[in-house]
C-alpha positions as a Markdown table, in Angstrom:
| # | Residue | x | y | z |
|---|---|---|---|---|
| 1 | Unk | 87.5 | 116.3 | 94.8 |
| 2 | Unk | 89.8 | 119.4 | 95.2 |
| 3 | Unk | 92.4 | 119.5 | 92.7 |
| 4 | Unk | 96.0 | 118.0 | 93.7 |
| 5 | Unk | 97.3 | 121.0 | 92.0 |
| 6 | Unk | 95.3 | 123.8 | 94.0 |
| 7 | Unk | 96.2 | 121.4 | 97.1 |
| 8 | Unk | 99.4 | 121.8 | 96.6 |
| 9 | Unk | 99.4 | 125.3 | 96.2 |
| 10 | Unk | 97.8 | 126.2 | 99.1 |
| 11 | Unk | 100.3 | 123.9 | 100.6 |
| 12 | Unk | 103.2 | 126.0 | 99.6 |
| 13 | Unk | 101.5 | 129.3 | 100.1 |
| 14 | Unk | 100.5 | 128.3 | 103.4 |
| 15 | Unk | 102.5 | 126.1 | 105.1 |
| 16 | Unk | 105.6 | 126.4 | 103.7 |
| 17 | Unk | 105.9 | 130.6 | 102.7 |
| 18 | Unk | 103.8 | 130.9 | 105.9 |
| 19 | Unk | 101.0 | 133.5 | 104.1 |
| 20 | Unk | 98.9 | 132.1 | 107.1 |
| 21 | Unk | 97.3 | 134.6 | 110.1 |
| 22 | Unk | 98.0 | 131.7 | 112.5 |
| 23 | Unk | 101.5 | 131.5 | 112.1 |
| 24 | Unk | 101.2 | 135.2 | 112.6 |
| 25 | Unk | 99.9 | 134.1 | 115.8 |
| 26 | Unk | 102.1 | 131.8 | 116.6 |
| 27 | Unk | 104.8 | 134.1 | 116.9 |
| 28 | Unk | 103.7 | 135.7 | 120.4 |
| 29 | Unk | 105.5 | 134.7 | 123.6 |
| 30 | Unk | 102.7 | 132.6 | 124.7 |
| 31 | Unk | 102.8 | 129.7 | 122.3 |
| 32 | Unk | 105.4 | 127.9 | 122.9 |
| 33 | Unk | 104.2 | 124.1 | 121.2 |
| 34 | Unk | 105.9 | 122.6 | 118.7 |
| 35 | Unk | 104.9 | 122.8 | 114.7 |
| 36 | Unk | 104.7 | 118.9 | 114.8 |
| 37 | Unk | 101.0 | 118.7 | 116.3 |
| 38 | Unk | 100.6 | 121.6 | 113.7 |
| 39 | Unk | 102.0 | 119.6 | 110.9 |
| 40 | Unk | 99.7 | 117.0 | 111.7 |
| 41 | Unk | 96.3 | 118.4 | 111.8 |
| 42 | Unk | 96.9 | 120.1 | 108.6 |
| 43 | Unk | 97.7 | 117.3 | 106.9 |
| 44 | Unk | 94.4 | 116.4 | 108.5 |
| 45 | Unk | 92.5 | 119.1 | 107.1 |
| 46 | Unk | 94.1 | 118.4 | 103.7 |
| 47 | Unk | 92.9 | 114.5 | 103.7 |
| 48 | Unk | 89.5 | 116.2 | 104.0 |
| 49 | Unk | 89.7 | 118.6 | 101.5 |
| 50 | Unk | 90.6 | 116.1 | 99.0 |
| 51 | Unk | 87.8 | 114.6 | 99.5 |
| 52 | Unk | 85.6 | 117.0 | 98.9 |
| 53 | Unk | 84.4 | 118.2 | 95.4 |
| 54 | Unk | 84.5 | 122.2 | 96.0 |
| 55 | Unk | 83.6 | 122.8 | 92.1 |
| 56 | Unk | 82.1 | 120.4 | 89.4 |
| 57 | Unk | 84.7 | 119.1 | 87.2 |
| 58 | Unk | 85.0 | 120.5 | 83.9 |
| 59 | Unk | 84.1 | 117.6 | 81.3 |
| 60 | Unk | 80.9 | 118.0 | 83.5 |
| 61 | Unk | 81.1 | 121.7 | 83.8 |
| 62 | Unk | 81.4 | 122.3 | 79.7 |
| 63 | Unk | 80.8 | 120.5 | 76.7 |
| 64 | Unk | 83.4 | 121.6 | 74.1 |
| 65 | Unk | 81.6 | 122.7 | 70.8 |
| 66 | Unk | 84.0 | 125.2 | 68.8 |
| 67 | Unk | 86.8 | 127.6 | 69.9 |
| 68 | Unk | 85.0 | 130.4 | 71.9 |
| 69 | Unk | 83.5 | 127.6 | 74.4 |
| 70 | Unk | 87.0 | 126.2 | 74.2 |
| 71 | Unk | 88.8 | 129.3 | 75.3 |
| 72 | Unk | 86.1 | 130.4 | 78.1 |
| 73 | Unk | 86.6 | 126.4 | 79.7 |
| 74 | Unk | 90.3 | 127.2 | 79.9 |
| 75 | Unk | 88.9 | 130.5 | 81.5 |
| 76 | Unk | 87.1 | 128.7 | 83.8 |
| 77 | Unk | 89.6 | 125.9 | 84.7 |
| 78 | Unk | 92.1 | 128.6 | 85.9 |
| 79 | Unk | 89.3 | 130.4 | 87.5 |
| 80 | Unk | 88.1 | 127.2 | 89.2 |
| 81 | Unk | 91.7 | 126.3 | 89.9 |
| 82 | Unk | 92.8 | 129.8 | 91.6 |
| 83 | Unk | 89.6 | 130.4 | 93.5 |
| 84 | Unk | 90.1 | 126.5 | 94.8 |
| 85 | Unk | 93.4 | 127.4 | 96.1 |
| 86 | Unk | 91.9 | 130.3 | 98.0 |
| 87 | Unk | 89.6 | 128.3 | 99.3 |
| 88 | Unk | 92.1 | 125.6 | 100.9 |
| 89 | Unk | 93.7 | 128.5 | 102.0 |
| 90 | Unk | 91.5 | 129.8 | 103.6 |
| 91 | Unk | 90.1 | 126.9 | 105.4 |
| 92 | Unk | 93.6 | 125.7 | 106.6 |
| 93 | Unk | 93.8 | 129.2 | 108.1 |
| 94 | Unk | 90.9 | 128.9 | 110.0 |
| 95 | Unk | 91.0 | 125.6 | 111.0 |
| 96 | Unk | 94.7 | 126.4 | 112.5 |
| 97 | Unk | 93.3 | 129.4 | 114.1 |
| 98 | Unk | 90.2 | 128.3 | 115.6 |
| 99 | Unk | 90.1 | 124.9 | 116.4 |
| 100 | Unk | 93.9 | 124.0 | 116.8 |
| 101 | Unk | 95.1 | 127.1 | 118.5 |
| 102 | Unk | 92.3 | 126.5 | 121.1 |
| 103 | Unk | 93.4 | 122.7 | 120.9 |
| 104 | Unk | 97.3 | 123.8 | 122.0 |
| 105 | Unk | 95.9 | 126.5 | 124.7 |
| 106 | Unk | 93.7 | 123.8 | 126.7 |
| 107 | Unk | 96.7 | 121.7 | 126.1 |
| 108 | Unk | 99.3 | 124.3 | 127.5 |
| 109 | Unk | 96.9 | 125.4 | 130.8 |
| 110 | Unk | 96.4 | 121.7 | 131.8 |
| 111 | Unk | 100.4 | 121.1 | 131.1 |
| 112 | Unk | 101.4 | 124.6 | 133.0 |
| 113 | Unk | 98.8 | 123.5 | 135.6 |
| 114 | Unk | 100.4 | 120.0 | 136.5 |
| 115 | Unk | 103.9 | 121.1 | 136.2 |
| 116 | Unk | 103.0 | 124.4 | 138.6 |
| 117 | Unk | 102.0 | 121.6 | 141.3 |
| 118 | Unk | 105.2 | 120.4 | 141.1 |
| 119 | Unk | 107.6 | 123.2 | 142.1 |
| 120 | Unk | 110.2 | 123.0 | 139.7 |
| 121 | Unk | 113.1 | 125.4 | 138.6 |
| 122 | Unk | 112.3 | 127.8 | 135.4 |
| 123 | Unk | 114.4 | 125.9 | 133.0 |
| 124 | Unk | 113.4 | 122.4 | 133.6 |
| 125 | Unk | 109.4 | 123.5 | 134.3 |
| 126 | Unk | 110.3 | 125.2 | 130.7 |
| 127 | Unk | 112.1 | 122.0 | 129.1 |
| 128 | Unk | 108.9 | 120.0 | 130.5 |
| 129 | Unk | 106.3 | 121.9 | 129.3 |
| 130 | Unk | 107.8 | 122.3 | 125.3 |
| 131 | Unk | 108.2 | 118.2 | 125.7 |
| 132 | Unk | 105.3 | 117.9 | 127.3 |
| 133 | Unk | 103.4 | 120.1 | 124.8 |
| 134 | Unk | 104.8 | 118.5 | 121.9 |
| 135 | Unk | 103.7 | 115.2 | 122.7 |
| 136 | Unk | 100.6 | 115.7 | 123.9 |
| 137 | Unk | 99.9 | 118.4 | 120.5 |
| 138 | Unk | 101.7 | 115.3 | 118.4 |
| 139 | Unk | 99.5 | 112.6 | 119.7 |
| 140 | Unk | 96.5 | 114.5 | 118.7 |
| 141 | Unk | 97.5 | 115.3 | 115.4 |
| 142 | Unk | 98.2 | 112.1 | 114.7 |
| 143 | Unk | 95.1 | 110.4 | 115.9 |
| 144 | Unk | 93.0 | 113.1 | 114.3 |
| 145 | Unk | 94.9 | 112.2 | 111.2 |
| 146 | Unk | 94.9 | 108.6 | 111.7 |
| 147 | Unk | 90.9 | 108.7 | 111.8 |
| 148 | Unk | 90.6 | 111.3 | 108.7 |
| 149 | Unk | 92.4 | 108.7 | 106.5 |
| 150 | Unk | 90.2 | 105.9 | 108.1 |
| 151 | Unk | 87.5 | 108.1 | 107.6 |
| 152 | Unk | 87.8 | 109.1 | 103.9 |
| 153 | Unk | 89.3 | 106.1 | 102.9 |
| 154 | Unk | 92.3 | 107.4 | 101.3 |
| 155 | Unk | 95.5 | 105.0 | 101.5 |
| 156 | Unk | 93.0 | 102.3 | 99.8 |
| 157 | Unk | 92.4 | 105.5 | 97.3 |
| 158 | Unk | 95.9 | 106.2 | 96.3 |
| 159 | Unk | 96.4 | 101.8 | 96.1 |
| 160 | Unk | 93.4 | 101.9 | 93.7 |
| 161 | Unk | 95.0 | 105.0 | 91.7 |
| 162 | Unk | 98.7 | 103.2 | 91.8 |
| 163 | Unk | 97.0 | 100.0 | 90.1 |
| 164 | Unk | 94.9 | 102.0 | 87.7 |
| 165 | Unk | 98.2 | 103.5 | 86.7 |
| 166 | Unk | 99.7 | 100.5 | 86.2 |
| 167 | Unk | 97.4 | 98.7 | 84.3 |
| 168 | Unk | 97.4 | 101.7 | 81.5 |
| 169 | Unk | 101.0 | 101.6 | 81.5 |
| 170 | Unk | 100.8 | 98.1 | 80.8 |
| 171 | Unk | 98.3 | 98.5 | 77.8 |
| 172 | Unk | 100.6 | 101.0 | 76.5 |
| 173 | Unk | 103.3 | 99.1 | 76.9 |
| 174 | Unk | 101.9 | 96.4 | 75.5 |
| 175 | Unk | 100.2 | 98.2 | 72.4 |
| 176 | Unk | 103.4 | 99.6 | 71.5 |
| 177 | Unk | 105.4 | 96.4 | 71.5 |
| 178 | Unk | 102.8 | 93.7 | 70.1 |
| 179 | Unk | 100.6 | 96.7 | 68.2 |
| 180 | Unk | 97.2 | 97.9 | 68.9 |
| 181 | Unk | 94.1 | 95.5 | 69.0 |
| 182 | Unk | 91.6 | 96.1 | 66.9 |
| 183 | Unk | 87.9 | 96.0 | 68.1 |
| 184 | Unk | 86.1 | 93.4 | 68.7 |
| 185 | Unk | 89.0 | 90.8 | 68.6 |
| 186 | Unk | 90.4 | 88.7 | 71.6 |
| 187 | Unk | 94.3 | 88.3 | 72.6 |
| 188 | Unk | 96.2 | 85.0 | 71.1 |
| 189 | Unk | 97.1 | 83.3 | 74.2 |
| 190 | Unk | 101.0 | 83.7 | 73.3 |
| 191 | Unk | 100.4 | 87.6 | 73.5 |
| 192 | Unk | 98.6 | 87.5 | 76.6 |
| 193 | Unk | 101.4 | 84.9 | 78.0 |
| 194 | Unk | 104.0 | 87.4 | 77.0 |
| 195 | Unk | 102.0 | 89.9 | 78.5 |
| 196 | Unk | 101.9 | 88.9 | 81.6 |
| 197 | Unk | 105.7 | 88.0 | 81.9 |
| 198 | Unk | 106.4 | 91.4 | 80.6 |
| 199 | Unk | 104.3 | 92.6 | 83.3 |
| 200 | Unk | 106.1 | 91.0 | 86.1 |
């Protein structure tokens, strides 16, 4: 799984200070679609690329034995970390380039195409086709991203993370009020009663 924190990087570097050849693109008198249908498909892209591992992790990576090996595995956790932000970068570039950019060109010929038929005046034919684009660009993003969080699973993901979390809150909170349990011994039943009404 990519690192949150190099997702979110090349979220920033991308998206929002725009370091991206496709927003270079964007910029020509041609494209005229909206960013929402943008928007979308990367936050397609990024439901992928969460779910994929692009590097090992590092407790797999390195076993810790003494300070040199210590030092080189924080070495190689930034390494890992910058090259993975790169990476996402990268891939968000070149998915917005060359599949979404073709995605919004078919989009604007068949658009231009209809509206031509139609014989309209320049501003409404140019209201209608920024509209038209928009929705059409929108309801593709968001189906592609509907199906890429079907696909990967992730909303149950982030439930089972959100419970995970708040079970070892719990135990923490729990430890630190009633004290630590010691191995091998079970909880009285007016712990575990108090517990659970300090839970809810």
């Amino acid at each position: 799984m990519a690192r949150l924190t190099a997702l979110g990087m090349a979220v920033v570097l991308h998206s929002v200070l725009g370091v991206s050849y496709y927003y270079y693109t964007r910029e020509s008198p041609n494209s005229t679609a909206p960013l929402l249908g943008a928007w979308l498909f990367s936050a397609c892209v990024l439901a992928l690329l969460q779910a994929v591992r692009i590097f090992p992790s590092a407790q797999a990576q390195v076993q810790l034995r003494g300070r040199h090996q210590t030092t080189r595995g924080n070495q190689s956790s930034w390494a890992a970390l910058f090259l993975e932000t790169v990476l996402c970068c990268l891939v968000l570039d070149v998915t917005l380039t060359k599949l979404w950019h073709r995605i919004e060109s078919l989009c604007q010929c068949a658009i231009v195409g209809v509206l031509q038929a139609l014989a309209v005046e320049e501003q409404t034919f140019l209201a209608c086709e920024y509209w038209t684009l928009g929705l059409t660009t929108g309801l593709i993003g968001a189906s592609l991203l509907w199906l890429t969080l079907w696909a990967t699973a992730l909303p149950q993901k982030l439930h089972c993370g959100l419970l995970d979390w708040r079970r070892s809150l719990h135990r923490q909170c729990s430890s630190l009020i009633f004290g630590p349990l010691e191995p091998g011994t079970t909880v009285p039943p007016q712990m575990q009663e108090s517990t659970q009404s300090f839970a809810t």
